[in-house]
Structures are given as structure tokens and as C-alpha cells.
N, CA, C and O atoms as a GROMACS GRO file, in nm:
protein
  448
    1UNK      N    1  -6.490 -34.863  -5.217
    1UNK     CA    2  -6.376 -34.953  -5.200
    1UNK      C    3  -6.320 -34.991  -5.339
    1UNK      O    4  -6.387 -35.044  -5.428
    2UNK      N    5  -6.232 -34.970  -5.345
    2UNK     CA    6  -6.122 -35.000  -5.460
    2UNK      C    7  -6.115 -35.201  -5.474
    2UNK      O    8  -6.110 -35.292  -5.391
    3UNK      N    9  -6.118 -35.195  -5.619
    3UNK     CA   10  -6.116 -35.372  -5.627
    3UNK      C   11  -5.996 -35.403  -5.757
    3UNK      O   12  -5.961 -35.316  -5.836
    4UNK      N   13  -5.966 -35.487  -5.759
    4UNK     CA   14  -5.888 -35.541  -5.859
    4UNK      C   15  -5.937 -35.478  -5.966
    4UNK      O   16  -5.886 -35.381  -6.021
    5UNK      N   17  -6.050 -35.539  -5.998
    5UNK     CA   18  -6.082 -35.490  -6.183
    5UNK      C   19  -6.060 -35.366  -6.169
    5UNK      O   20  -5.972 -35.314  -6.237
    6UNK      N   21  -6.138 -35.289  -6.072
    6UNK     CA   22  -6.086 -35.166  -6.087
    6UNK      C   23  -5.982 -35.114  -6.128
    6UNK      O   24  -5.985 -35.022  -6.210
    7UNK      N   25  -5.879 -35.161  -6.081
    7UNK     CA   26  -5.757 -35.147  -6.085
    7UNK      C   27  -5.653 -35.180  -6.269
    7UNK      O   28  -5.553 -35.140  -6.328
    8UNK      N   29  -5.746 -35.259  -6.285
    8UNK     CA   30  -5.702 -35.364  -6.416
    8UNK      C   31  -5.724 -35.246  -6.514
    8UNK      O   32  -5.643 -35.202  -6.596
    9UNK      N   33  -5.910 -35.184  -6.476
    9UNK     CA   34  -5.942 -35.080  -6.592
    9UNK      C   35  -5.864 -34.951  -6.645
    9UNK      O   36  -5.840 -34.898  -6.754
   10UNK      N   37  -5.833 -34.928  -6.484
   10UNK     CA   38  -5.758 -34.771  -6.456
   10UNK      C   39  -5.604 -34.812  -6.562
   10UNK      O   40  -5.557 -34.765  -6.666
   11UNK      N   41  -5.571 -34.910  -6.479
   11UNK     CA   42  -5.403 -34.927  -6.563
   11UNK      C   43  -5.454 -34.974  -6.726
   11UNK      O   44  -5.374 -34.908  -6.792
   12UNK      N   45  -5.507 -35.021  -6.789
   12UNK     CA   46  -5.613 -35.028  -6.903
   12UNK      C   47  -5.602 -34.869  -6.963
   12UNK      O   48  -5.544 -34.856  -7.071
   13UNK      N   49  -5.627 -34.813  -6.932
   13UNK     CA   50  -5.666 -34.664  -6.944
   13UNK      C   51  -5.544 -34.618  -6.950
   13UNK      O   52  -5.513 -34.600  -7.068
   14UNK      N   53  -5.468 -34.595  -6.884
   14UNK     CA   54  -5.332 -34.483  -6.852
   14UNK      C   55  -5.239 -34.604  -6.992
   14UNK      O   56  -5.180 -34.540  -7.079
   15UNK      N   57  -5.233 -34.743  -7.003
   15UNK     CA   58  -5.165 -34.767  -7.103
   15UNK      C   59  -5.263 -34.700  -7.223
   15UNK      O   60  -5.190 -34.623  -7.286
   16UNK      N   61  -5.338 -34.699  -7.255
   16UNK     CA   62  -5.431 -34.625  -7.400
   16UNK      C   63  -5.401 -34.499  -7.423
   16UNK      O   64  -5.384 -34.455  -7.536
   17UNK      N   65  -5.393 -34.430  -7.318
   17UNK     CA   66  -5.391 -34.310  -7.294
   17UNK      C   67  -5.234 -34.292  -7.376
   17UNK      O   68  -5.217 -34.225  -7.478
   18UNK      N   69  -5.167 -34.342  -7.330
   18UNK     CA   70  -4.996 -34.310  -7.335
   18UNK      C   71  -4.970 -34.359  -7.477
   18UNK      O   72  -4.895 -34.287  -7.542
   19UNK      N   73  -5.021 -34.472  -7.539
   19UNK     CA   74  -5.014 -34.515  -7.660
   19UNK      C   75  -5.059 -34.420  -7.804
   19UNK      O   76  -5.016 -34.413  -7.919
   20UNK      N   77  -5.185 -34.346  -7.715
   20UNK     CA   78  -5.232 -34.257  -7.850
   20UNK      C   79  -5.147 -34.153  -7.820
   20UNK      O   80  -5.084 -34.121  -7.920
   21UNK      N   81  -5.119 -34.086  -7.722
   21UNK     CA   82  -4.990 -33.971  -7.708
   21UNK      C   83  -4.902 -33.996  -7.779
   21UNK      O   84  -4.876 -33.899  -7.850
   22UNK      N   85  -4.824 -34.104  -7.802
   22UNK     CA   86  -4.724 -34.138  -7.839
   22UNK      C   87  -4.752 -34.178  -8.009
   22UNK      O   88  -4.664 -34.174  -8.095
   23UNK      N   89  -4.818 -34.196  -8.020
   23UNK     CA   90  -4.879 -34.184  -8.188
   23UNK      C   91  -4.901 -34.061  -8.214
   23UNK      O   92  -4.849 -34.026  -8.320
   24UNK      N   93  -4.990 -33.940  -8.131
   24UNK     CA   94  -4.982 -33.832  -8.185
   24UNK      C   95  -4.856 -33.775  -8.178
   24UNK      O   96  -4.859 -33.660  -8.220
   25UNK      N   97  -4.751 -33.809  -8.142
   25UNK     CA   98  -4.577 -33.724  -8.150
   25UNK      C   99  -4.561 -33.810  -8.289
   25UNK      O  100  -4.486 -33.733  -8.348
   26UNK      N  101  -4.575 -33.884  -8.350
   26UNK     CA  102  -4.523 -33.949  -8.417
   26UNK      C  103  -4.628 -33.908  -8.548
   26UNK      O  104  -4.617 -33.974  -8.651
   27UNK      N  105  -4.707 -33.820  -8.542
   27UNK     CA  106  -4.758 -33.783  -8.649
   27UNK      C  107  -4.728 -33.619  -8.703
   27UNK      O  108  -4.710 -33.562  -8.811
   28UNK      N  109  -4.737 -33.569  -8.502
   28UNK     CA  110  -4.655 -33.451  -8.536
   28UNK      C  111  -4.517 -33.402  -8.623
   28UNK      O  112  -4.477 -33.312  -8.698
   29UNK      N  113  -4.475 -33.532  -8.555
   29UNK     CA  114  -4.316 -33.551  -8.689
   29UNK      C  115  -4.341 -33.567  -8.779
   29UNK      O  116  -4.305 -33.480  -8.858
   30UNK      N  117  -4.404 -33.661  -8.826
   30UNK     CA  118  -4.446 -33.723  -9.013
   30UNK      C  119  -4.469 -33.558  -9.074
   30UNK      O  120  -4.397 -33.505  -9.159
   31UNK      N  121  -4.605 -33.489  -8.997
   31UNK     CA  122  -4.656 -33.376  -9.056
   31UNK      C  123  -4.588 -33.291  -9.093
   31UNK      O  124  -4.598 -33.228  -9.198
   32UNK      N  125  -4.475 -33.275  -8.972
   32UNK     CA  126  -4.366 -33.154  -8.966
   32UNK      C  127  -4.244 -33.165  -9.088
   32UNK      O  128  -4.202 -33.065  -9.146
   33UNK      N  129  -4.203 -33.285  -9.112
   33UNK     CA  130  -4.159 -33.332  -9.161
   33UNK      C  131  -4.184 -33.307  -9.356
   33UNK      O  132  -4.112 -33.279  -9.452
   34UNK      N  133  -4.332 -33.337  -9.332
   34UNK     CA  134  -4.380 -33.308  -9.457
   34UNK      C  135  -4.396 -33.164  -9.499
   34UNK      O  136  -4.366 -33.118  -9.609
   35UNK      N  137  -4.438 -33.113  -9.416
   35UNK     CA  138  -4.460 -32.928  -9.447
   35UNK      C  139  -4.319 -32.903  -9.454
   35UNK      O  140  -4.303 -32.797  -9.515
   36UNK      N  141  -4.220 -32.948  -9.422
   36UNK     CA  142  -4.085 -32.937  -9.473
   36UNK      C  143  -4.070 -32.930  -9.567
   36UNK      O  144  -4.067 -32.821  -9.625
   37UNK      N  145  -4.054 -33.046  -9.626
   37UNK     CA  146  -4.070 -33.102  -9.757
   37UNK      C  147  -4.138 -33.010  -9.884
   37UNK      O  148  -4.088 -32.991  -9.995
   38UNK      N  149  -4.233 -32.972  -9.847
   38UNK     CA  150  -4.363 -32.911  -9.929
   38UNK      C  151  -4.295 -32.751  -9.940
   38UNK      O  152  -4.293 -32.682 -10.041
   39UNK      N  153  -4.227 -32.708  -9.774
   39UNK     CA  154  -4.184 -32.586  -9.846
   39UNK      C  155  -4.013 -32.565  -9.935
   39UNK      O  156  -3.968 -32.480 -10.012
   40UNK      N  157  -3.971 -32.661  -9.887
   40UNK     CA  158  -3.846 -32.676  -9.955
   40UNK      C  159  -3.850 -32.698 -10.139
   40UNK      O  160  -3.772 -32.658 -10.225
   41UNK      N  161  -3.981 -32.784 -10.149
   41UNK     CA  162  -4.051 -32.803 -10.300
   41UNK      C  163  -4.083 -32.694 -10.359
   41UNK      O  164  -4.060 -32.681 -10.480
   42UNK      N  165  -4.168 -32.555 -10.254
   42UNK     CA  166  -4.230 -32.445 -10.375
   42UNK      C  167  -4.323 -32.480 -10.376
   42UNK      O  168  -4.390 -32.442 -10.472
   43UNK      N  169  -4.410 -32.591 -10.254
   43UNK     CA  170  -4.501 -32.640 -10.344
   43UNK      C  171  -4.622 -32.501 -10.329
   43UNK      O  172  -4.567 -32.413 -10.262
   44UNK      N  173  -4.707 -32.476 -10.355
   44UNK     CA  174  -4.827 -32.435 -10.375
   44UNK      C  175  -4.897 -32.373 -10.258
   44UNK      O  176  -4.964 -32.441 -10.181
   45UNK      N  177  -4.882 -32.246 -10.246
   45UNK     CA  178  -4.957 -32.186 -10.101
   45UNK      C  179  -5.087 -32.220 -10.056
   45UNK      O  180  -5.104 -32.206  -9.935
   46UNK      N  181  -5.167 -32.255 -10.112
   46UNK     CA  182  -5.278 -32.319 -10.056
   46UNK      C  183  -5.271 -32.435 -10.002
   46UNK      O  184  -5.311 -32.452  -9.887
   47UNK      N  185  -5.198 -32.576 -10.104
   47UNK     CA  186  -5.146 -32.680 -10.058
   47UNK      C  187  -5.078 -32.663  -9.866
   47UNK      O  188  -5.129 -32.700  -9.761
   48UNK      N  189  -4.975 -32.606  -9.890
   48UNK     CA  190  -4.934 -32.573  -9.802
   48UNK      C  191  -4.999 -32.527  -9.688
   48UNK      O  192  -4.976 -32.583  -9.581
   49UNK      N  193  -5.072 -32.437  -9.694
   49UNK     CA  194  -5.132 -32.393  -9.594
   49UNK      C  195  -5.253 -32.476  -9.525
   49UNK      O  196  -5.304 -32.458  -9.414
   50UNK      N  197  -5.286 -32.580  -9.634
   50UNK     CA  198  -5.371 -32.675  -9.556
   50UNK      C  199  -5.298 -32.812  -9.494
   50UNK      O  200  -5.358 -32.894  -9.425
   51UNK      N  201  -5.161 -32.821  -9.533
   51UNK     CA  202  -5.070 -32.885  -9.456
   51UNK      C  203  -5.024 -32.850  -9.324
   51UNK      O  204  -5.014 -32.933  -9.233
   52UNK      N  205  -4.987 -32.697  -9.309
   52UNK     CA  206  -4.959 -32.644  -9.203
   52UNK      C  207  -5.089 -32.647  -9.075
   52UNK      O  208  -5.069 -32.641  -8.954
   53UNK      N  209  -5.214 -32.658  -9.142
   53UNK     CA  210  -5.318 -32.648  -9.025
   53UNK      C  211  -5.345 -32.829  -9.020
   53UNK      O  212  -5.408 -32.871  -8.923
   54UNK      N  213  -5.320 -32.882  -9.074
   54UNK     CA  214  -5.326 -33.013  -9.076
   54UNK      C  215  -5.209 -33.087  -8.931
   54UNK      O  216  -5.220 -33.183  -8.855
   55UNK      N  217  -5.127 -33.003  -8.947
   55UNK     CA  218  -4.989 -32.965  -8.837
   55UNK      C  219  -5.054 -32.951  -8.734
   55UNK      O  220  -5.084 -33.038  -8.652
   56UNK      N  221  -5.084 -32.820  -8.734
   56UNK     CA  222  -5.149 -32.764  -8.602
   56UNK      C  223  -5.244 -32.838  -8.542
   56UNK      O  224  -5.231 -32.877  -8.426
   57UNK      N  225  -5.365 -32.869  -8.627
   57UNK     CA  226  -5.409 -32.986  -8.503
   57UNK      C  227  -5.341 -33.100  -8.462
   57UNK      O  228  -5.313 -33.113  -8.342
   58UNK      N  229  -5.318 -33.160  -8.521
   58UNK     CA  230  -5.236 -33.239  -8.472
   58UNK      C  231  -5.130 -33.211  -8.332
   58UNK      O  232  -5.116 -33.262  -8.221
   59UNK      N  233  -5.096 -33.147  -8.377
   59UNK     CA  234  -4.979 -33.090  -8.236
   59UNK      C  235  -5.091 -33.032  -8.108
   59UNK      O  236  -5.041 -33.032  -7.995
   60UNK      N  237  -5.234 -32.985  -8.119
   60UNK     CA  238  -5.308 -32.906  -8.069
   60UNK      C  239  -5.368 -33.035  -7.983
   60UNK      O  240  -5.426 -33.013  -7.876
   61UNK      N  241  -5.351 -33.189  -8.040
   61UNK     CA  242  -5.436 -33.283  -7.979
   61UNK      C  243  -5.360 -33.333  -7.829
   61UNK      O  244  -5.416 -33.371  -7.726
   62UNK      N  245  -5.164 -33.313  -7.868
   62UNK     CA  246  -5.068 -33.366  -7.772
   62UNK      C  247  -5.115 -33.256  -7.632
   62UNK      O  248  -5.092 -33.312  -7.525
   63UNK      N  249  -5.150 -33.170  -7.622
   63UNK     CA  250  -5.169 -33.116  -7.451
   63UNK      C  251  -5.304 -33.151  -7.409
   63UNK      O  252  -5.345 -33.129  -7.295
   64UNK      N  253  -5.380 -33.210  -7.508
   64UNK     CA  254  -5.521 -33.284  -7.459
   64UNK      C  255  -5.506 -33.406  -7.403
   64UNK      O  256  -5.557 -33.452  -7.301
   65UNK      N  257  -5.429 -33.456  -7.480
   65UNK     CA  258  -5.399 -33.623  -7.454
   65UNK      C  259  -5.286 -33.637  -7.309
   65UNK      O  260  -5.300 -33.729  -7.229
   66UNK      N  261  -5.192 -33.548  -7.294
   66UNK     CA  262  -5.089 -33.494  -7.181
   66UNK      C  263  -5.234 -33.486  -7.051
   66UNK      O  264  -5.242 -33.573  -6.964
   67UNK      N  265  -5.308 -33.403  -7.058
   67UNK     CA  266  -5.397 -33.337  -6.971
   67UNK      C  267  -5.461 -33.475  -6.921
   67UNK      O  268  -5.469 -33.508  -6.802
   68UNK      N  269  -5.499 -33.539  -7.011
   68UNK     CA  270  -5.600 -33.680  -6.989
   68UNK      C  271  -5.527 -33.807  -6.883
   68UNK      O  272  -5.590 -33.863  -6.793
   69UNK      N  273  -5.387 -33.835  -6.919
   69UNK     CA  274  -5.304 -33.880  -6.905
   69UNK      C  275  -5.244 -33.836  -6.768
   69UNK      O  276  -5.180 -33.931  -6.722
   70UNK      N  277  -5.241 -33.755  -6.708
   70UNK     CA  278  -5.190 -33.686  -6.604
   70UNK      C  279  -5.324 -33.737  -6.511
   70UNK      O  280  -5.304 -33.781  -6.398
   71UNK      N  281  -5.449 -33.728  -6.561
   71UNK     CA  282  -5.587 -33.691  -6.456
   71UNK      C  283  -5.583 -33.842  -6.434
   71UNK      O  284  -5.600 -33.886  -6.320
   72UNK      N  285  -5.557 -33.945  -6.560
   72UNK     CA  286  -5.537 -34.133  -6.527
   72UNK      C  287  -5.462 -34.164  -6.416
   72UNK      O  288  -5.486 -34.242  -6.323
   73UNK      N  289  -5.351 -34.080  -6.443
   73UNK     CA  290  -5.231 -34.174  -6.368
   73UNK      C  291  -5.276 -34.139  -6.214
   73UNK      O  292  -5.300 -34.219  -6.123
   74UNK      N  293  -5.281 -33.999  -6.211
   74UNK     CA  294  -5.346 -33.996  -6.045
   74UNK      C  295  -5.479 -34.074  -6.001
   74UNK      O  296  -5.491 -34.110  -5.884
   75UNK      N  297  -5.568 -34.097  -6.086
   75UNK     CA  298  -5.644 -34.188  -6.043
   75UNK      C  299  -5.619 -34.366  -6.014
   75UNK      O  300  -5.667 -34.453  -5.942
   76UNK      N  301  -5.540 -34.357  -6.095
   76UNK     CA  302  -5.451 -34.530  -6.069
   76UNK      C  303  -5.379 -34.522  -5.983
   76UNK      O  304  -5.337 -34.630  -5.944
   77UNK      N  305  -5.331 -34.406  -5.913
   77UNK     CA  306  -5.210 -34.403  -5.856
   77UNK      C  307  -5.326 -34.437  -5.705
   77UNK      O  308  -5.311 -34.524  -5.619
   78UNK      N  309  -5.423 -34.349  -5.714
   78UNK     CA  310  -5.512 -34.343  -5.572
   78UNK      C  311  -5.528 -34.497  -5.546
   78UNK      O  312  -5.487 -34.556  -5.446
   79UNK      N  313  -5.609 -34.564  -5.677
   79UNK     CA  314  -5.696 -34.656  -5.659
   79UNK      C  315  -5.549 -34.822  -5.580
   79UNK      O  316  -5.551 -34.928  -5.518
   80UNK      N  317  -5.450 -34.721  -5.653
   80UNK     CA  318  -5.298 -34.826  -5.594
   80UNK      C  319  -5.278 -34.879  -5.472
   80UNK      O  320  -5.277 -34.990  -5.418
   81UNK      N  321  -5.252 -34.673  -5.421
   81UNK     CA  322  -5.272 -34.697  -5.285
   81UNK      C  323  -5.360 -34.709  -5.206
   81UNK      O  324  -5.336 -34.706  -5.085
   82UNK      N  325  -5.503 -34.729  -5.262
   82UNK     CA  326  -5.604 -34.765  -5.162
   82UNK      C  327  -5.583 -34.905  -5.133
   82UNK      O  328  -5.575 -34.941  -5.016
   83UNK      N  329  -5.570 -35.026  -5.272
   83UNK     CA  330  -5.525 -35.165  -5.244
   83UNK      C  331  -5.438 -35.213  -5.170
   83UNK      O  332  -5.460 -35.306  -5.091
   84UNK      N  333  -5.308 -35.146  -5.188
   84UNK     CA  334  -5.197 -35.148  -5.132
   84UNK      C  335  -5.214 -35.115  -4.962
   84UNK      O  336  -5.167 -35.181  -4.869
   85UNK      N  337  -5.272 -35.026  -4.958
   85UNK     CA  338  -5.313 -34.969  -4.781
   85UNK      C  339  -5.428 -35.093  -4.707
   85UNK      O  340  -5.446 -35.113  -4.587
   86UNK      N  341  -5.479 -35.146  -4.794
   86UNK     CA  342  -5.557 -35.296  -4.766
   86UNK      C  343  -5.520 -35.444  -4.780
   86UNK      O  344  -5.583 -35.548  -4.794
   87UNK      N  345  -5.403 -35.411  -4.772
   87UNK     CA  346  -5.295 -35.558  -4.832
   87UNK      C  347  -5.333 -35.626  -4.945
   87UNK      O  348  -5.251 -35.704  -4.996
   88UNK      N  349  -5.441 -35.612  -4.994
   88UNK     CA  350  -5.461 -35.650  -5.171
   88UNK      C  351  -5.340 -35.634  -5.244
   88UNK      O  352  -5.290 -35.523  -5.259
   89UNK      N  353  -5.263 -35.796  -5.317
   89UNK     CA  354  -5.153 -35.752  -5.420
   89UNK      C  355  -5.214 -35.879  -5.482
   89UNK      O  356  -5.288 -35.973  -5.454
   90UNK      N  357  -5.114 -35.814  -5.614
   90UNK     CA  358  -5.135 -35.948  -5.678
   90UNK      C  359  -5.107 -35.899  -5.825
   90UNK      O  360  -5.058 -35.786  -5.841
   91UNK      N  361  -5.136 -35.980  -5.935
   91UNK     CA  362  -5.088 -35.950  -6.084
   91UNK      C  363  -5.120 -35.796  -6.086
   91UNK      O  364  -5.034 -35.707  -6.081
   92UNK      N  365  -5.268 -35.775  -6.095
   92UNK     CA  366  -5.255 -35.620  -6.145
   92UNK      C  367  -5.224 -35.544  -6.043
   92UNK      O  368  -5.257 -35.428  -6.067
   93UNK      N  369  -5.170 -35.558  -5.925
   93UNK     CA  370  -5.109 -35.416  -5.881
   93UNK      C  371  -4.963 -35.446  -5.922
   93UNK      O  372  -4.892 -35.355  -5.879
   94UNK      N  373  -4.890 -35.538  -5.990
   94UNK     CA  374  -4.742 -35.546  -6.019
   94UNK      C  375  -4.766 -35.474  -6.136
   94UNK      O  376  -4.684 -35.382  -6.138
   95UNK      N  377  -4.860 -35.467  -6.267
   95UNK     CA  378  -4.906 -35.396  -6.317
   95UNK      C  379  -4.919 -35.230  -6.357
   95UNK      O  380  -4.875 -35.151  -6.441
   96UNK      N  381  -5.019 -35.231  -6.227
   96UNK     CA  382  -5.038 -35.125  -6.238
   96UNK      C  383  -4.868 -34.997  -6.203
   96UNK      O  384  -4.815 -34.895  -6.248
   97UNK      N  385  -4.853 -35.079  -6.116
   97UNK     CA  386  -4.701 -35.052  -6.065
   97UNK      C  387  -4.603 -35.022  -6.209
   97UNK      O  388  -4.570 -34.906  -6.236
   98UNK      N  389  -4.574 -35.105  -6.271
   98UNK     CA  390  -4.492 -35.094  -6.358
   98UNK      C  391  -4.556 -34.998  -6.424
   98UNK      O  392  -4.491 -34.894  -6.434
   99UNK      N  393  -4.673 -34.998  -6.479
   99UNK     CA  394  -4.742 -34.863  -6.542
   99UNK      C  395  -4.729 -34.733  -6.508
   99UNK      O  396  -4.710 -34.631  -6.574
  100UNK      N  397  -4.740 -34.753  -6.408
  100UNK     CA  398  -4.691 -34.543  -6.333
  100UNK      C  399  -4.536 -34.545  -6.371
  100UNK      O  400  -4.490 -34.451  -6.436
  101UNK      N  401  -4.464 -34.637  -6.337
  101UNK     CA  402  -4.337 -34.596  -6.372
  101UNK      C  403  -4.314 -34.566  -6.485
  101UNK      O  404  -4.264 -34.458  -6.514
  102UNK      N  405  -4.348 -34.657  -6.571
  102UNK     CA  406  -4.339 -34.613  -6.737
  102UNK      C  407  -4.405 -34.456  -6.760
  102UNK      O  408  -4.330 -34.390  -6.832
  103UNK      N  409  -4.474 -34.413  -6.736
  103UNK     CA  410  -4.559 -34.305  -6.732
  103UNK      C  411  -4.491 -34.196  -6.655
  103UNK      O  412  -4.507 -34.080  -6.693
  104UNK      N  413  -4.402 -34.225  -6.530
  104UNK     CA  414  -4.364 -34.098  -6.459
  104UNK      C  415  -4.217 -34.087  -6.537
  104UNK      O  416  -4.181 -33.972  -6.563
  105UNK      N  417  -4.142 -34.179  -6.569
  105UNK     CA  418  -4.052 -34.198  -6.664
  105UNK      C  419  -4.081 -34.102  -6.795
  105UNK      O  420  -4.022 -34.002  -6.836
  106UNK      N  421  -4.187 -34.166  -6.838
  106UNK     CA  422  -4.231 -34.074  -6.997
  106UNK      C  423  -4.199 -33.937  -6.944
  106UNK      O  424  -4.095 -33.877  -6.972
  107UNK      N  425  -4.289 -33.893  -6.867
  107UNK     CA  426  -4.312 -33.770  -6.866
  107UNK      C  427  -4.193 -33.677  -6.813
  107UNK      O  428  -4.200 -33.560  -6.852
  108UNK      N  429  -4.076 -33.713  -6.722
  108UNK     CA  430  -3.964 -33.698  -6.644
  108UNK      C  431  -3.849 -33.699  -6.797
  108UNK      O  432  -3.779 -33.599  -6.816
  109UNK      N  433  -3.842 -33.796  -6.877
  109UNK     CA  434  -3.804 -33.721  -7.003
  109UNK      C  435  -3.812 -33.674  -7.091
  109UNK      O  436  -3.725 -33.660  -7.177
  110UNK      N  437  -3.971 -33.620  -7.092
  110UNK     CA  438  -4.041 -33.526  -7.185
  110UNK      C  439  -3.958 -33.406  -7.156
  110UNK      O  440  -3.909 -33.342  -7.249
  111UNK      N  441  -3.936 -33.364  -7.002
  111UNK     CA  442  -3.930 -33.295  -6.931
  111UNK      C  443  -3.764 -33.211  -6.993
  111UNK      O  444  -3.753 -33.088  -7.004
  112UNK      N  445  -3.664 -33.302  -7.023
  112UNK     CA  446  -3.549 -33.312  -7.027
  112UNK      C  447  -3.522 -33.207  -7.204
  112UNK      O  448  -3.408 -33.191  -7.249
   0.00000   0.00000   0.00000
């Protein structure tokens, strides 16, 4: 049986989840940004090339964190409608509610 906290943890989770995603795009840019920079400079092929793999993970972490994020939201989404199908409401299912949206939103203009 599905319970509030439960509920509190899951939406807990899918916001963490979405926060470090959204930091790793934002490093992907910085990085990308910089290996720009570095080749527009001349700088130094080794330099460089440990910038460019410095890149790559980074960008390599966003379909891990996507993957993780996708497996949350369906589990919040279950644990939703199990409350919801038991007349349980209250702060965290307005919550959790607003959370999937933000999240099916994200991902609906990732999409775009």
C-alpha cells in the first residue's frame, strides 16, 4: 500500500533527479563551449584532447540521468495513482502532481 511519505520520497527523487540533469546540460555547454575556445586558440593537442574527453563524459552522463528520470517518474506516477484510486489527497499529492508535469513538460520540450 502506497502512503504519503512514500509519495513525498518518490517526488523527492524525480525533483533530484531533474536538477542534476539539468546541471549536467549546463556543463555540457560550459565544456562545449570551452573546447571551442581552446580550438579557436591553437591551443595544444593534448590539452585539447583531454578537454574533448572531459566533453564526452560529461555529455555520456545526460542519457544516464534521462534513463533514471524516466524509471522515477513512472514510479511516482504509479505510487499517484494508487493514492489517488484510495481517495488519499493532500499537500504531497498536489506535489507530486505538479512534479510530473514539470517533468512531462521537460521532456515534451527536450523533444522539440
Amino acid at each position: 500500500m502506497a502512503s504519503m511519505r512514500n509519495l513525498k520520497i518518490k517526488t523527492g527523487t524525480c525533483k533530484r533527479i531533474l536538477k542534476e540533469l539539468h546541471s549536467y546540460e549546463k556543463e555540457v555547454e560550459r565544456e562545449a563551449k570551452k573546447t571551442a575556445d581552446m580550438k579557436e586558440r591553437g591551443a595544444d593537442p593534448y590539452d585539447l584532447k583531454q578537454q574533448e574527453n572531459v566533453l564526452a563524459e560529461s555529455r555520456m552522463m545526460i542519457p544516464d540521468c534521462r534513463k533514471r528520470l524516466v524509471g522515477a517518474l513512472e514510479d511516482l506516477k504509479a505510487t499517484l495513482e494508487e493514492l489517488k484510486d484510495s481517495n488519499e489527497q493532500g499537500a504531497e499529492t498536489y506535489e507530486a502532481d505538479k512534479t510530473v508535469e514539470e517533468i512531462e513538460v521537460f521532456f515534451h520540450n527536450d523533444e522539440d
